[in-house]
C-alpha positions in Angstrom: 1.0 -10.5 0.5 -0.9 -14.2 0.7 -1.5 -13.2 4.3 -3.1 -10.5 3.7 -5.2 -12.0 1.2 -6.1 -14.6 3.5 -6.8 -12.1 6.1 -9.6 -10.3 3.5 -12.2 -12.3 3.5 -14.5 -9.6 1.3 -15.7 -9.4 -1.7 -13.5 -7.8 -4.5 -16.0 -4.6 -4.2 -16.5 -4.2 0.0 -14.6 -1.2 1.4 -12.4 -1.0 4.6 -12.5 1.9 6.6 -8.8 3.1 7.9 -9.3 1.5 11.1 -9.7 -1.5 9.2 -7.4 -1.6 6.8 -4.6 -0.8 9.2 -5.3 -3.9 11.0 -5.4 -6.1 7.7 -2.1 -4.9 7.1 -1.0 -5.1 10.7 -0.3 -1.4 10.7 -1.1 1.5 12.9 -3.9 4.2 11.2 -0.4 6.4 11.6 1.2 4.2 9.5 -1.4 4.2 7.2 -1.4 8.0 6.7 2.5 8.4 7.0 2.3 5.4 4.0 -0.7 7.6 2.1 1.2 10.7 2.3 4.3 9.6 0.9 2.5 7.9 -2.1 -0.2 9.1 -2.7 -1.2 13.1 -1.5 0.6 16.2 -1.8 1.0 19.3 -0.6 -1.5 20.5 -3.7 -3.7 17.1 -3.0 -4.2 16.7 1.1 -5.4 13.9 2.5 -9.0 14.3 3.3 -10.0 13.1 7.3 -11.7 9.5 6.3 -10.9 7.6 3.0 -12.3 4.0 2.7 -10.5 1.3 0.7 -10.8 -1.5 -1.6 -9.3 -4.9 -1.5 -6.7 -3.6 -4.8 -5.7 -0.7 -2.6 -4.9 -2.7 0.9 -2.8 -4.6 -1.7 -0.6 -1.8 -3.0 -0.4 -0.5 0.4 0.9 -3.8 1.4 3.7 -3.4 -0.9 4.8 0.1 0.4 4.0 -1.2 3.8 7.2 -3.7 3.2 9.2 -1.8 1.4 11.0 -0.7 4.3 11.0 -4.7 5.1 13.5 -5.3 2.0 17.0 -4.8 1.3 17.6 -1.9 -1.1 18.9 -3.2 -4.4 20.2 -1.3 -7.2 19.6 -3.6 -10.3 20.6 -2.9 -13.6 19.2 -4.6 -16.8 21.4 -5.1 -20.0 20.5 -3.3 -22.6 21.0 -5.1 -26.3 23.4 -3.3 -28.4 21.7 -1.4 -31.5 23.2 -2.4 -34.6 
C-alpha cells in the first residue's frame, strides 16, 4: 500500500475517475468493478455507470485488490478463561 500512496500525488479531497483509479492500483476498470461488486453493491444496490473516488477509497480497494495476493490463513485468538 506505500506504492500506492506514492503513486497518489493528490490531495486528501481530489477524486479519481475509474479509469484512474484502476491505473493507481495497477488494475483493469474490470477489475475495479468485479472488486466493487463483490464488496460493495448488491443485487438491491447496483452499481451505477461512473463512480469517482477518493484517496481513502483507492486504499480500501487496494486491500481487496490483494487479497487474492495472500495466503489464506485461519487465525484463531485465545480467549481468557472467565472466572
Amino acid at each position: 500500500m506505500a506504492s500506492l500512496m506514492a503513486k497518489l500525488k493528490r490531495s486528501g479531497n481530489q477524486l479519481y475517475t475509474e479509469a484512474e483509479a484502476a491505473t493507481a492500483l495497477g488494475i483493469s476498470v474490470a477489475r475495479l468493478h468485479q472488486l466493487l461488486d463483490e464488496h460493495i453493491f448488491t443485487k438491491d444496490s447496483q452499481r451505477p455507470s461512473s463512480i469517482q473516488f477518493t484517496s481513502s477509497d483507492l486504499l480500501l480497494l487496494s486491500y481487496w485488490s490483494q487479497e487474492t495476493k495472500r495466503p489464506v490463513k485461519h487465525e484463531v485468538i485465545a480467549m481468557p478463561k472467565r472466572n
